[in-house]
ROVOSE-160422 format. One record per atom (N, C-alpha, C): residue number from 1; residue in one letter; atom name; x negated, y, z. Coordinates in steps of 0.05 Angstrom, whole numbers, plus 5000, padded with zeros to 4 digits. Atoms other than C-alpha are relative to their C-alpha. Layout:
<tivos>
+-----+--------+-------+------+------+------+
| num | residu | atome |   xx |   yy |   zz |
+-----+--------+-------+------+------+------+
| NUM |      A |    CA |    X |    Y |    Z |
...
+-----+--------+-------+------+------+------+
</tivos>
This chain:
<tivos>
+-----+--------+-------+------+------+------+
| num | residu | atome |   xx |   yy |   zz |
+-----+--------+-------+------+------+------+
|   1 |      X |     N | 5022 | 5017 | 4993 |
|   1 |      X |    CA | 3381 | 1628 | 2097 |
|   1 |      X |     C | 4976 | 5008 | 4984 |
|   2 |      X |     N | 5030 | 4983 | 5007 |
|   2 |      X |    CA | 3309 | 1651 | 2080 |
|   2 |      X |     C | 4989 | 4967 | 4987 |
|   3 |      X |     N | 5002 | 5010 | 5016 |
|   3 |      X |    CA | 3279 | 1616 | 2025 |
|   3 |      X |     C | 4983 | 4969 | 5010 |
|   4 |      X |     N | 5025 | 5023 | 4982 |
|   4 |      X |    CA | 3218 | 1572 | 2067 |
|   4 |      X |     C | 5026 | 4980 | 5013 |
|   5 |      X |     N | 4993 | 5017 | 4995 |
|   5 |      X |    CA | 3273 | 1540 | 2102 |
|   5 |      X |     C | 5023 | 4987 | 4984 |
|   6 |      X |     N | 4970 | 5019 | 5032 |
|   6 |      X |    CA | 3327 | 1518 | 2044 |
|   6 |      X |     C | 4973 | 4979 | 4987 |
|   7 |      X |     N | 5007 | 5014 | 5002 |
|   7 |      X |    CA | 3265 | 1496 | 2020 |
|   7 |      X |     C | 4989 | 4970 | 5014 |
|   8 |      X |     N | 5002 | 5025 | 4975 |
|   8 |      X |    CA | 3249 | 1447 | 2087 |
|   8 |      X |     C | 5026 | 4986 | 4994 |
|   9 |      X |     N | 4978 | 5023 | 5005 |
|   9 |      X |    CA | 3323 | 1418 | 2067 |
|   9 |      X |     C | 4993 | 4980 | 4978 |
|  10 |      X |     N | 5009 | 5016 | 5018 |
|  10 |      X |    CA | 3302 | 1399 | 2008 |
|  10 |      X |     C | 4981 | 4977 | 5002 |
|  11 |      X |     N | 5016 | 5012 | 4995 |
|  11 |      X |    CA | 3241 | 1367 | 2027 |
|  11 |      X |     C | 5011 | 4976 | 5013 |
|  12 |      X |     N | 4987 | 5015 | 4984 |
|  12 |      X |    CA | 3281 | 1339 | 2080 |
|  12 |      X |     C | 5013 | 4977 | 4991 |
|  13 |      X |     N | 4973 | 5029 | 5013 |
|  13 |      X |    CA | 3332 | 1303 | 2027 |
|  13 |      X |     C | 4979 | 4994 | 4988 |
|  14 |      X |     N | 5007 | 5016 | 5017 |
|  14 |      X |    CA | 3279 | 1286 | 1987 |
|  14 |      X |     C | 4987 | 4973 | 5024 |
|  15 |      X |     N | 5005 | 5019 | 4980 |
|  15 |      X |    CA | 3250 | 1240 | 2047 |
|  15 |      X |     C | 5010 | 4982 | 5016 |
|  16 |      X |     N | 4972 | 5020 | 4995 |
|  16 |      X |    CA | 3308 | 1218 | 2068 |
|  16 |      X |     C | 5011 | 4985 | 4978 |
|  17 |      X |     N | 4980 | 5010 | 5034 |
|  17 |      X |    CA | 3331 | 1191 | 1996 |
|  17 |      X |     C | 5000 | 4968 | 5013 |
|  18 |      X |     N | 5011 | 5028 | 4999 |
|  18 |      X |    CA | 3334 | 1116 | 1993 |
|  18 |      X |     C | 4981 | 4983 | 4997 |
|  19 |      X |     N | 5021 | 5007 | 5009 |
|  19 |      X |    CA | 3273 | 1077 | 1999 |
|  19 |      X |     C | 4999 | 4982 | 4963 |
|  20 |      X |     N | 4999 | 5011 | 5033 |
|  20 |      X |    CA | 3304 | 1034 | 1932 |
|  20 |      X |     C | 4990 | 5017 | 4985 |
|  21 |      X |     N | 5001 | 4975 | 5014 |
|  21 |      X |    CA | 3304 | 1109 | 1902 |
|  21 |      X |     C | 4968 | 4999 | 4995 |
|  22 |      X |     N | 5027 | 4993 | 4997 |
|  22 |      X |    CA | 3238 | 1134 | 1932 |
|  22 |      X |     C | 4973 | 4985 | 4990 |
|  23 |      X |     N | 5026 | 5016 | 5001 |
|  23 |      X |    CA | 3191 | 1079 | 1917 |
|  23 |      X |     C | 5000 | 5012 | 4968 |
|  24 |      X |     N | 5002 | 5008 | 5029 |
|  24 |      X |    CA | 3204 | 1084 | 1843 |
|  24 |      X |     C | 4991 | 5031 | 4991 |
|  25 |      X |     N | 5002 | 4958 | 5012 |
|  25 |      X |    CA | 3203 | 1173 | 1839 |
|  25 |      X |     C | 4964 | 4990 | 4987 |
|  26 |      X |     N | 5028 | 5003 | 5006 |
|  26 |      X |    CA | 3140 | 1183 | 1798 |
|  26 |      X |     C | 4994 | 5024 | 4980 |
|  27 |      X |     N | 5000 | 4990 | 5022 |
|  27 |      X |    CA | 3113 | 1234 | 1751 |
|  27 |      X |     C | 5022 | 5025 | 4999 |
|  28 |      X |     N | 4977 | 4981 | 5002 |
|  28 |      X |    CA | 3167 | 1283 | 1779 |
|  28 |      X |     C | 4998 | 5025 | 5013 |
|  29 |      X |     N | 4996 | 4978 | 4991 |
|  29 |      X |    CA | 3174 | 1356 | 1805 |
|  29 |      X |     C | 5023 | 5014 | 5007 |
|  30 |      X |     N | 4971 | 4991 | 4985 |
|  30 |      X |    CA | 3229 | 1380 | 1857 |
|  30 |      X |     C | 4993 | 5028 | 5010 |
|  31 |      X |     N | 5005 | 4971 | 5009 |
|  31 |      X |    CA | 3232 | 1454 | 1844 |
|  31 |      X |     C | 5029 | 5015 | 5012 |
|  32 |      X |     N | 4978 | 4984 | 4995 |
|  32 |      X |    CA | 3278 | 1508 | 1880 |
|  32 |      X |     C | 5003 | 5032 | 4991 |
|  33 |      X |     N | 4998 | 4981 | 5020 |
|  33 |      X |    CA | 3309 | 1562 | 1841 |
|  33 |      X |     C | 5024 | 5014 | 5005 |
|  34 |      X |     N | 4975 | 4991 | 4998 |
|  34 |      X |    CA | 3364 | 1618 | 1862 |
|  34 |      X |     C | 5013 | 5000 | 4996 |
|  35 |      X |     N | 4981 | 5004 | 5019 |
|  35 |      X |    CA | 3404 | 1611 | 1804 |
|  35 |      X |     C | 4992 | 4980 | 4983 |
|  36 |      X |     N | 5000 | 5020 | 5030 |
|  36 |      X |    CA | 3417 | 1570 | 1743 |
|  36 |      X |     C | 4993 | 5027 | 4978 |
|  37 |      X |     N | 5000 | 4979 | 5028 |
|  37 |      X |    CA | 3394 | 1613 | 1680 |
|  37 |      X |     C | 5019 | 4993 | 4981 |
|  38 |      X |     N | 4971 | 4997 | 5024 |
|  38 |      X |    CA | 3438 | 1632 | 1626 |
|  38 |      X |     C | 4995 | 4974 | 4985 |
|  39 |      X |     N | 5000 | 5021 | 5026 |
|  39 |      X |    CA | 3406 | 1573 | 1584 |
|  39 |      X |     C | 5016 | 4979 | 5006 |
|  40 |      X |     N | 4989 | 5023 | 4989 |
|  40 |      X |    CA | 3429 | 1521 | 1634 |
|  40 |      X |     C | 5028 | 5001 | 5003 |
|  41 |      X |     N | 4967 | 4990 | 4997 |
|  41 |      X |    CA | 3500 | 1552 | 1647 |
|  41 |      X |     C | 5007 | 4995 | 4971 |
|  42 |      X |     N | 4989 | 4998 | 5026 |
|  42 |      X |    CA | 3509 | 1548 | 1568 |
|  42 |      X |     C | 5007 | 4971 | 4995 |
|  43 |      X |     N | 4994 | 5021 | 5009 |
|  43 |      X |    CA | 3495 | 1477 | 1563 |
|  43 |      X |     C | 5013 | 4977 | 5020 |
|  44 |      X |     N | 4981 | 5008 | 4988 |
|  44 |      X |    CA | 3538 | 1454 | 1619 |
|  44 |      X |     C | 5020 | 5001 | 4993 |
|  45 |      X |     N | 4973 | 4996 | 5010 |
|  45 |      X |    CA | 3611 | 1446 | 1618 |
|  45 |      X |     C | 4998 | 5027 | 5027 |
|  46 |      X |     N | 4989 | 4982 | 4975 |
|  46 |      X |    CA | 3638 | 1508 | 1664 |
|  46 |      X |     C | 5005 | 4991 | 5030 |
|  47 |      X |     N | 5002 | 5014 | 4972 |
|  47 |      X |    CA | 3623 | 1488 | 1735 |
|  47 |      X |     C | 4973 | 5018 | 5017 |
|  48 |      X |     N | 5024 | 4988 | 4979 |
|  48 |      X |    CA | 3590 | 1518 | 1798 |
|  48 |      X |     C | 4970 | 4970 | 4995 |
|  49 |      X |     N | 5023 | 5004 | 5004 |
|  49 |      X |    CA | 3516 | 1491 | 1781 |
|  49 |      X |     C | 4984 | 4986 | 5029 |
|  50 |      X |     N | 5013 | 5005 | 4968 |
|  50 |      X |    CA | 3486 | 1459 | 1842 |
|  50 |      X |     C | 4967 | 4996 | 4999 |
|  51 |      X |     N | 5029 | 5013 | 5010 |
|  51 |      X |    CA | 3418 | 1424 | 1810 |
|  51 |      X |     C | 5004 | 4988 | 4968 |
|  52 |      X |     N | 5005 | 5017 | 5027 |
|  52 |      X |    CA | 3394 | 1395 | 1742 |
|  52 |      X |     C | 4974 | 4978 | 5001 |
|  53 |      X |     N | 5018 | 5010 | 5012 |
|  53 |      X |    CA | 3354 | 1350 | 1723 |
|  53 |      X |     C | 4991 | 5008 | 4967 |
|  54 |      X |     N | 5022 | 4998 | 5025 |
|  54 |      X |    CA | 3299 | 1353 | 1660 |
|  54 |      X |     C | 4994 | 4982 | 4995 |
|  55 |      X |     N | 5021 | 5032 | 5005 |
|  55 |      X |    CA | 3266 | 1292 | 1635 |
|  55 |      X |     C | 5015 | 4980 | 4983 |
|  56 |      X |     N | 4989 | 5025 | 5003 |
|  56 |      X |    CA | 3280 | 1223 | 1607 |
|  56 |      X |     C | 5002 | 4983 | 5017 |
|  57 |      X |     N | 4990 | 5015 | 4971 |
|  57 |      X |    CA | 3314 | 1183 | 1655 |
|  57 |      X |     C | 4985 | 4971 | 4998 |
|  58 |      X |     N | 5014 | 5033 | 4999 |
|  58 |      X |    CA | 3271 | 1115 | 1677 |
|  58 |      X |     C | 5006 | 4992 | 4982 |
|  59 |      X |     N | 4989 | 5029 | 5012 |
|  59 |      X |    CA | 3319 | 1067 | 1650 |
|  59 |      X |     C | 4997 | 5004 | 4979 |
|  60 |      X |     N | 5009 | 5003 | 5022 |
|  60 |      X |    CA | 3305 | 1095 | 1584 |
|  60 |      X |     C | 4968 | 5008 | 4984 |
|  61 |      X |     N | 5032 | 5004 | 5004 |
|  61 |      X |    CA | 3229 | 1096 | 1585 |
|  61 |      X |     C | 4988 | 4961 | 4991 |
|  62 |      X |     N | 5010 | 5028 | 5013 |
|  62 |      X |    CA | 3192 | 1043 | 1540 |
|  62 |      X |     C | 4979 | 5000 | 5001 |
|  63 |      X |     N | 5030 | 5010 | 4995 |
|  63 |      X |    CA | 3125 | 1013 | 1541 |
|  63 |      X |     C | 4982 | 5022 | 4990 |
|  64 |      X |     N | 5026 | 4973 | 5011 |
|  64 |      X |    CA | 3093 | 1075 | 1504 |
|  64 |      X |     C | 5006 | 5018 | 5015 |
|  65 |      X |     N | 4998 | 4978 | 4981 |
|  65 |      X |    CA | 3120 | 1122 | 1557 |
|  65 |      X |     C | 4974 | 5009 | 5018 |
|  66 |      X |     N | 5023 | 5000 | 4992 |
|  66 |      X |    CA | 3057 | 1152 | 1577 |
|  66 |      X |     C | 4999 | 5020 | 5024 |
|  67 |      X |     N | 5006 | 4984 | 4970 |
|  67 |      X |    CA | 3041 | 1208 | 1635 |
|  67 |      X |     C | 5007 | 5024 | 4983 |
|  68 |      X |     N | 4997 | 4965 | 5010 |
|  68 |      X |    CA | 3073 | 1272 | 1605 |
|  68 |      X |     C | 5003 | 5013 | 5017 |
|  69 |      X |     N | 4989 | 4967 | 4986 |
|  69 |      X |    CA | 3098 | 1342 | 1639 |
|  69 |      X |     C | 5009 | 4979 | 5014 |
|  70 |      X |     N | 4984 | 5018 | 4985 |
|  70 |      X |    CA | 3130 | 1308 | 1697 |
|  70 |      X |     C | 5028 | 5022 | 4989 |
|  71 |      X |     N | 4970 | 4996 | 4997 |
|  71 |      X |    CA | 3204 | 1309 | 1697 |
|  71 |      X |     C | 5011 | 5024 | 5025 |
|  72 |      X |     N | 4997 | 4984 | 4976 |
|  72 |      X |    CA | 3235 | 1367 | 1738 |
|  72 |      X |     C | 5033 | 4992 | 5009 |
|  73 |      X |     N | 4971 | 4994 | 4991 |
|  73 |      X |    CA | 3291 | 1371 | 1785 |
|  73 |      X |     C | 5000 | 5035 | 5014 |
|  74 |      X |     N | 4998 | 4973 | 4994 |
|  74 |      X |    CA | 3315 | 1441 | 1803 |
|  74 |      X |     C | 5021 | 5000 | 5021 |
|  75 |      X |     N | 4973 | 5002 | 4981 |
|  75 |      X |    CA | 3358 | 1456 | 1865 |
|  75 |      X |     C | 5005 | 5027 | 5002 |
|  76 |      X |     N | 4992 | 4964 | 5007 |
|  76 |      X |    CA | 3398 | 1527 | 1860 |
|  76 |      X |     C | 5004 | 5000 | 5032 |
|  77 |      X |     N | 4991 | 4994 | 4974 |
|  77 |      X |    CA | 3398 | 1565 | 1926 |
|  77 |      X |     C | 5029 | 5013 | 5011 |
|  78 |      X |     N | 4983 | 4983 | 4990 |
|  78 |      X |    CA | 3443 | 1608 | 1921 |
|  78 |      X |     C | 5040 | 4986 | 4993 |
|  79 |      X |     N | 4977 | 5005 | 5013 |
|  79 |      X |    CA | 3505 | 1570 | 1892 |
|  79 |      X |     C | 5001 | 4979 | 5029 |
|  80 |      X |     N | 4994 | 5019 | 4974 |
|  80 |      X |    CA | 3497 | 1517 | 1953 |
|  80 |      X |     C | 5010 | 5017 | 5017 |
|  81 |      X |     N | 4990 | 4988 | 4976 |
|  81 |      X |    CA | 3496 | 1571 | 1998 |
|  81 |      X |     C | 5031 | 5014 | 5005 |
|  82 |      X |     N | 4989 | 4990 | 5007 |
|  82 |      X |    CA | 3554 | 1602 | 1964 |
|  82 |      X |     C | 5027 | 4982 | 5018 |
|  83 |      X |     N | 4985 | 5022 | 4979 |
|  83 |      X |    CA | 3592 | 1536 | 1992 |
|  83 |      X |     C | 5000 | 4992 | 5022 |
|  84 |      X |     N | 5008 | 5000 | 4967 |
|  84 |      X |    CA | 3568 | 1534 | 2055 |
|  84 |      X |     C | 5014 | 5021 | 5017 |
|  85 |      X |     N | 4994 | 4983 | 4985 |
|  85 |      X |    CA | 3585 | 1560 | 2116 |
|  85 |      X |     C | 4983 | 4996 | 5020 |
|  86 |      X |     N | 5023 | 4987 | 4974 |
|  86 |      X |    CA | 3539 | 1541 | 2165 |
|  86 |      X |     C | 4975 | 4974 | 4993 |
|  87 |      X |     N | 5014 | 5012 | 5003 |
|  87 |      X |    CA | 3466 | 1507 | 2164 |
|  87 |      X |     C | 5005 | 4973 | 4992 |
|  88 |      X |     N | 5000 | 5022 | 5003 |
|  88 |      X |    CA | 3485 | 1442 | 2173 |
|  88 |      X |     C | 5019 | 4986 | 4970 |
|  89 |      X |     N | 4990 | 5002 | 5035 |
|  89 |      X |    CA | 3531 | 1447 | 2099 |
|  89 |      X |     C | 4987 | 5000 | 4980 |
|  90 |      X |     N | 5025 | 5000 | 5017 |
|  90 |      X |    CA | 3473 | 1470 | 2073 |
|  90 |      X |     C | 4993 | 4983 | 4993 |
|  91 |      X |     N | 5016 | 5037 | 4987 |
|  91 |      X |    CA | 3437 | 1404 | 2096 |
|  91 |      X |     C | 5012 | 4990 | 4987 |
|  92 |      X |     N | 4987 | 5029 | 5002 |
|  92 |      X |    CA | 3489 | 1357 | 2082 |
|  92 |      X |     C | 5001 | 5011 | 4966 |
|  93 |      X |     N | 4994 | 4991 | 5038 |
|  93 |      X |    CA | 3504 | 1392 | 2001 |
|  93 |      X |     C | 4969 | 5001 | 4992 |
|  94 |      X |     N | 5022 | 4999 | 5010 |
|  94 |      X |    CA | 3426 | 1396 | 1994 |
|  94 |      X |     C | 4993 | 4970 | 4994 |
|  95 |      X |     N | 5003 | 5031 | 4994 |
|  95 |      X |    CA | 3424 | 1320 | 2009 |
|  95 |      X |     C | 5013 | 4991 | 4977 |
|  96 |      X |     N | 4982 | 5016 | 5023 |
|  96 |      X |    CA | 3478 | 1301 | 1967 |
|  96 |      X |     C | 4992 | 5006 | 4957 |
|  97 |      X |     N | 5010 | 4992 | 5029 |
|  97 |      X |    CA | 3455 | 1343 | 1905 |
|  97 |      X |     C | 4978 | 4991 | 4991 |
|  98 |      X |     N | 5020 | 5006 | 5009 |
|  98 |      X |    CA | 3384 | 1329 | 1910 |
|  98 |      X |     C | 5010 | 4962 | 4987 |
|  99 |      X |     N | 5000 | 5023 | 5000 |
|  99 |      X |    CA | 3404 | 1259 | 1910 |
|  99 |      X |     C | 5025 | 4985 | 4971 |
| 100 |      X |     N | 4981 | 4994 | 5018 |
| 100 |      X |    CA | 3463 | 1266 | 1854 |
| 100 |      X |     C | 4976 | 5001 | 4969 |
| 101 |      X |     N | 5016 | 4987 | 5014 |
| 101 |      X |    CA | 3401 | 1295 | 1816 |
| 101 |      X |     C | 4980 | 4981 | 4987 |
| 102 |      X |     N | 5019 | 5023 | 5011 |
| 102 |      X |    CA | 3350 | 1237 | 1819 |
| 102 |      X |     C | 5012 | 4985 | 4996 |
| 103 |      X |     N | 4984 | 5019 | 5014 |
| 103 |      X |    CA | 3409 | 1195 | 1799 |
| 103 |      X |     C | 5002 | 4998 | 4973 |
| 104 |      X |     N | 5001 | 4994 | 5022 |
| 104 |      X |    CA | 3400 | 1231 | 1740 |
| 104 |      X |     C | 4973 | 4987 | 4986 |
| 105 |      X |     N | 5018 | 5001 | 5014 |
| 105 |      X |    CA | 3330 | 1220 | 1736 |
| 105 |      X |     C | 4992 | 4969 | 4994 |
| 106 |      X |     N | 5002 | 5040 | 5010 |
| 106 |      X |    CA | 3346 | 1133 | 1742 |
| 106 |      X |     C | 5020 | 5002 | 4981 |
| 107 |      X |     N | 4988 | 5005 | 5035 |
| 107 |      X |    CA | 3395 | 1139 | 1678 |
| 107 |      X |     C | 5035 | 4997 | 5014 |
| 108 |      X |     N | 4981 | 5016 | 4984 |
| 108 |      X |    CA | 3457 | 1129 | 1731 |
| 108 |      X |     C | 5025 | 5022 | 4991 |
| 109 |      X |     N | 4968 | 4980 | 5012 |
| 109 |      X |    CA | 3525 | 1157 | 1700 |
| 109 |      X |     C | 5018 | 5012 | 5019 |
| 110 |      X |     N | 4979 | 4978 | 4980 |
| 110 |      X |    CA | 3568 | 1213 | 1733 |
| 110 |      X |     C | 5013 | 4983 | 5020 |
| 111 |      X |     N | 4990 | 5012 | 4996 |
| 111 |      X |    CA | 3617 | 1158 | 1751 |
| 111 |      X |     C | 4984 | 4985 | 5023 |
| 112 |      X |     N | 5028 | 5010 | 4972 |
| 112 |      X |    CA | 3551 | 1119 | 1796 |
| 112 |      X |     C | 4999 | 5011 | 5019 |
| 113 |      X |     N | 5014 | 4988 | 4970 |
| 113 |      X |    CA | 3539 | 1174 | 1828 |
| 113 |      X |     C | 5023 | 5006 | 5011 |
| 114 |      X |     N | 4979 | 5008 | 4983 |
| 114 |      X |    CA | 3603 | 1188 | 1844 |
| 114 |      X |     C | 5011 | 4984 | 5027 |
| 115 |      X |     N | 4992 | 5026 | 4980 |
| 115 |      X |    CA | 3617 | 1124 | 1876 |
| 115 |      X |     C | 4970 | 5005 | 5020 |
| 116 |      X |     N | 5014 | 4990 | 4989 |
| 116 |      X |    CA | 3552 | 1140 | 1904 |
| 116 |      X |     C | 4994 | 5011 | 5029 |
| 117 |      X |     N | 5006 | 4985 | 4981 |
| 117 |      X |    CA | 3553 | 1197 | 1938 |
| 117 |      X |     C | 5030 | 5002 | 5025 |
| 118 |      X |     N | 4962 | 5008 | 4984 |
| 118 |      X |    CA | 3635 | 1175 | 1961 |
| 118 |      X |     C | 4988 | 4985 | 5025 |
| 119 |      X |     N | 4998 | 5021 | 4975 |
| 119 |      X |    CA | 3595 | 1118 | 2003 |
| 119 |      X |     C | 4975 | 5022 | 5024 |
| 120 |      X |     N | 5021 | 4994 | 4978 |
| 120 |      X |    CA | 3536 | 1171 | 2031 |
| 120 |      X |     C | 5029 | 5014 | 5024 |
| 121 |      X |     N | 4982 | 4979 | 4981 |
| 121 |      X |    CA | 3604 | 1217 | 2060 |
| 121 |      X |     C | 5016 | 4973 | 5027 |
| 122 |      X |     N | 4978 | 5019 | 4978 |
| 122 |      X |    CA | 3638 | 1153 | 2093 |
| 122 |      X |     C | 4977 | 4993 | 5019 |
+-----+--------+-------+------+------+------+
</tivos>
């Protein structure tokens, strides 16, 4: 898949997210990136890489939280695609990660999203 349109998925999940989600995004940057770099692979546990988040997550922003660097999310191309087999896997694993991702960026524990992303598949 050619880069312009992985990135249209993205776009895609990010517009599709939940409006609960969406209203609140702010101050953020959704960034697509072929790989994970060696820095990010180090400070993971051992796992195919899908996206990261960067930032301080909302829920722990306090009243002096002011307008910094926005917060990034990163979505890897090539590790989705790696799992994929046809467009529409793409789609549906771009959806779920982006969205896995800004879970990260509301403070929402592995376990959340989990349950989560269990109710986007049913």
């Amino acid at each position: 898949m050619d880069r312009q349109r992985f990135e249209e998925l993205v776009e895609e999940a990010v517009q599709g997210l939940p409006q609960r989600f969406k209203k609140h995004l702010e101050n953020i940057a959704i960034m697509v990136e072929d790989r994970p770099r060696r820095a990010a692979l180090r400070s993971i546990p051992a796992r195919t890489i899908l996206g990261l988040y960067h930032g301080l997550p909302y829920k722990d922003r306090g009243a002096t939280y002011g307008s910094p660097v926005p917060d990034v999310i990163v979505i890897y191309k090539e590790p989705i695609e790696r799992l994929s087999s046809t467009e529409e896997e793409v789609r549906d694993r771009v959806r779920l990660v982006v969205l896995h991702e800004v879970g990260h960026y509301f403070g929402l524990t592995e376990q959340e999203l989990r349950d989560i992303e269990r109710e986007e598949h049913e």
